[in-house]
N, C-alpha and C positions, 0 to 999 in steps of 0.2 A: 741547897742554894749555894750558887758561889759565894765565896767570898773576897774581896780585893786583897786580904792581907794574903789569902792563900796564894793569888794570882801574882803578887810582886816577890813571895818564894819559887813559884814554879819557874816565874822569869829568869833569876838569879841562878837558878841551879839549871836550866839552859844556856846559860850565857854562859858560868865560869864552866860550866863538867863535873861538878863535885855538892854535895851538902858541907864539906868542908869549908871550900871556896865560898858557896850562897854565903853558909854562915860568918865568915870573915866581912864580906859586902856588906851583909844587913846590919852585923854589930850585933851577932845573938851567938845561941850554940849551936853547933851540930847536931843536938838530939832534937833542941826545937827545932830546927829545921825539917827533921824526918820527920815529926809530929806531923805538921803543918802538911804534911805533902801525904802523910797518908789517910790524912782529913778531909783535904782534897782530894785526894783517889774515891775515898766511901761517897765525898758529896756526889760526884757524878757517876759512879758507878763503874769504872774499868779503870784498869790502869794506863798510867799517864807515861812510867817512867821504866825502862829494862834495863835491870842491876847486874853486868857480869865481870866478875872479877871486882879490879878497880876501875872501869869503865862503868858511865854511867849515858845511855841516850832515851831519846824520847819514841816512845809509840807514836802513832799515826794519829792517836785522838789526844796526844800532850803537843804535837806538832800543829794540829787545828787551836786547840786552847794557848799555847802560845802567841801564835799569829793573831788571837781574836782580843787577847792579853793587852797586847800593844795599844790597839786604840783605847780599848777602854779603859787602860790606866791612865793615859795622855786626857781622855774625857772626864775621869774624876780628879783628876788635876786641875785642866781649866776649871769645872765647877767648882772644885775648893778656891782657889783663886778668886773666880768673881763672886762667889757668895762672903769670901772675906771681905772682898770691898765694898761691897753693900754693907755688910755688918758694920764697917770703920769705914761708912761716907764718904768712899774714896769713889765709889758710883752711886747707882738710886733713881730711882725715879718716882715722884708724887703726882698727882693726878688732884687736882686744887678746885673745886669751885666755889665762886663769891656773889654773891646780890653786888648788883653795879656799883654804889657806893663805899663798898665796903671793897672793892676791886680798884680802886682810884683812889685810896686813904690809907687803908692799914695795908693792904696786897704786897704794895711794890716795896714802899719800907722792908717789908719782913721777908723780902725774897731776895734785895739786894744785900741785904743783911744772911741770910741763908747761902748765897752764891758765894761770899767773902769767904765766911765761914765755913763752907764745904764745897768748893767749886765743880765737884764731881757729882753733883746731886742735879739731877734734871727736874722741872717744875711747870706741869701746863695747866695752861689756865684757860675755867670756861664759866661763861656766866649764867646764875640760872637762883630766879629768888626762891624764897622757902615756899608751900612746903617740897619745890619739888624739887631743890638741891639737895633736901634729908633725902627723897625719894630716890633719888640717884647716888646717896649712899651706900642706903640698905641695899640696892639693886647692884651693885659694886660699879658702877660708872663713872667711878672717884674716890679718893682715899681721903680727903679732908672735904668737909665742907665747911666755907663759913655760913651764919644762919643768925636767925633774930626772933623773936617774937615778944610781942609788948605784954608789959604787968598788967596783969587781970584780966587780960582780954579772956571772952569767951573762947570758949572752945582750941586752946590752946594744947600745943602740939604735947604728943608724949615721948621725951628721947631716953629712958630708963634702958633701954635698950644698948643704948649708945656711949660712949664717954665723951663727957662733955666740957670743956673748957672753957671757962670764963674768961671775957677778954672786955668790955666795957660797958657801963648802963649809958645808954645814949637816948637824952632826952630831946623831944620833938619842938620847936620851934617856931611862932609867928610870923609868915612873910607878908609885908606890906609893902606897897609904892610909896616911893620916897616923902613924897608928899600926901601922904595920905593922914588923917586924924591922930592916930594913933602914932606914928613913925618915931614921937618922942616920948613913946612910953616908956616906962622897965619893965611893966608888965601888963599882962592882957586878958582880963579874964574871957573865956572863948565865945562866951553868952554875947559881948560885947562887937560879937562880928557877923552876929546872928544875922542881920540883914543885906551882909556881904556879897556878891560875887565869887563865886569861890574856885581854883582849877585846883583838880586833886592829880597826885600820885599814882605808882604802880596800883594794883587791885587789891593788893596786900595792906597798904597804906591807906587807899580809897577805906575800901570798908572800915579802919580805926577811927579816921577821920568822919564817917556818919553815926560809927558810934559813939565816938566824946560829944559831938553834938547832940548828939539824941538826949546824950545823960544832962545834957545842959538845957535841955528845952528845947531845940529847934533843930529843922532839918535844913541841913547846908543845898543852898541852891549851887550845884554844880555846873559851871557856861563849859569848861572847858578838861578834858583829861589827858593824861600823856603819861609813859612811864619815861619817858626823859626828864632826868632831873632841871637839867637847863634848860631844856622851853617851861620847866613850871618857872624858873627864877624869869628870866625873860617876856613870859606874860605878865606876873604881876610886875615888873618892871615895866611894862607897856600901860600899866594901869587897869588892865582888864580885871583884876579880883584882887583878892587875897588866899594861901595858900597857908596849908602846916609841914613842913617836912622835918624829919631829922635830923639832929645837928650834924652826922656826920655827912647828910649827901650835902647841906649848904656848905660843911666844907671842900666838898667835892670839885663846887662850881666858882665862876668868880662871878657874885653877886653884883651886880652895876641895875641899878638905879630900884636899889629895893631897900628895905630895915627887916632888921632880924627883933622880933620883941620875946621874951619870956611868955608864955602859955600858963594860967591859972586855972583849975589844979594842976599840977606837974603831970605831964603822960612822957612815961617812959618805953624803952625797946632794950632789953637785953640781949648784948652782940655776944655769940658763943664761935666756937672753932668743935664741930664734931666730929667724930673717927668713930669705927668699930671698933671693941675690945683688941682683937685679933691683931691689927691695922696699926694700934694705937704700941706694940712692942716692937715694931718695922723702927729701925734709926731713921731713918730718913723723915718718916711720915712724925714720929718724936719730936725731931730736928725740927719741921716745919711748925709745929705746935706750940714749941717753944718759941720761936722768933717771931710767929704772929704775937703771943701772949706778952712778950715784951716791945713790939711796938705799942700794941695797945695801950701799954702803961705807960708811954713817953710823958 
């Protein structure tokens, strides 16, 4: 096998005429130098170089390996180059996806905050809720994902695979029409909506939303679904139902003509940031983990 340190001696002692010479260039000795070059002779098998007298030139396969020298020392250059600047975030690219709410809340924070701090780091963004943002990790179609999954739910995901980042517990929410019974409650137990109207959520949230019910006694008559967070704020602000969403998609939207009430027992969703092990020593993908995890904490 070649090797590059061999190929920047053979260069050197083409260029000046001498292993003397090379060795003054490189900043070594003269016998390393002949080392080196007869290291490279055995790697390839013939000789590179024809010693007569104090003349020193090249064979016709040190003249091919010369010439071939050139580029590929100029190619592990640039590569050293840009993998330094990936190493020190002076480039990079992340490949990001978020569930919608969490794309409209903690996203931009933590990207203009990542742009400030490392302007050479590129960051795309695509939306896509659990579980098949994870899936589109494992499958490498993204290097971060943000992701959720609520306390105790059944059948909850397994990310042991994964490194997982904790970034907030975000609990779910009572919407009601401004005028509705409840509007001036502080709190709501969910029993109490049992005969409600109800517009549900993504399908992710759907289904938590017929299971807190269920645990409470009764099955939510659903008129209306939508995984827009703002036509659910917008319907029950038309008065058509009542609704549960997360605290962080109601901060998403700007709620006009609705009440936010507390939910009795408390149901929670914990918002994570996950990577692959592999993934998660990349600076960049680091970088982006970090400034999610600290907007999170504002």
């Amino acid at each position: 096998m070649i090797e590059a340190r061999h190929l920047r001696v053979l260069r050197a002692v083409a260029t000046t005429g001498s292993f003397s010479a090379a060795a003054r260039e490189l900043g070594c000795t003269q016998p390393a130098v002949s080392q080196q070059m007869k290291a490279l002779e055995a790697s390839v098998g013939t000789p590179l170089l024809i010693r007569s007298g104090r003349e020193m030139r090249l064979t016709q396969a040190g003249e091919a390996l010369v010439r071939h020298a050139t580029g590929i020392l100029a190619g592990l250059t640039a590569a050293e180059e840009e993998v330094a600047a990936i190493a020190g975030l002076r480039a990079g690219r992340v490949r990001l996806v978020s569930f919608p709410s969490g794309s409209s809340t903690l996203v931009p924070t933590a990207l203009a905050a990542l742009r400030e701090a490392h302007p050479g780091t590129q960051v795309s963004l695509e939306e896509a809720e659990p579980p098949r943002s994870v899936e589109m990790l494992r499958e490498g179609d993204c290097d971060v994902a943000l992701a959720f999954r609520y306390e105790g739910a059944a059948g909850a995901e397994e990310w042991d695979d994964l490194v997982v980042r904790p970034l907030l517990t975000d609990r779910l929410v009572g919407l009601v029409p401004e005028r509705h019974r409840l509007a001036r409650a502080e709190s709501v137990a969910i029993g109490e909506l049992a005969e409600e109207p109800w517009i549900a959520g993504c399908p992710r949230c759907r289904g938590q939303l017929v299971e807190v019910c269920e645990t409470a006694g009764f099955t939510p008559r659903i008129d209306f679904a939508t995984d827009d967070y703002p036509a659910v704020v917008g319907l029950v602000g038309a008065g058509l139902g009542v609704a549960v969403l997360p605290q962080l998609a109601v901060e998403s939207v700007r709620p006009r003509g609705v009440r936010t009430v507390a939910l009795e027992p408390a149901v929670r969703r914990e918002i994570v940031a996950l990577t692959l092990p592999d993934l998660a020593q990349v600076p960049a993908v680091s970088a982006t983990l970090e400034k999610l995890a600290t907007t999170a904490g504002r």
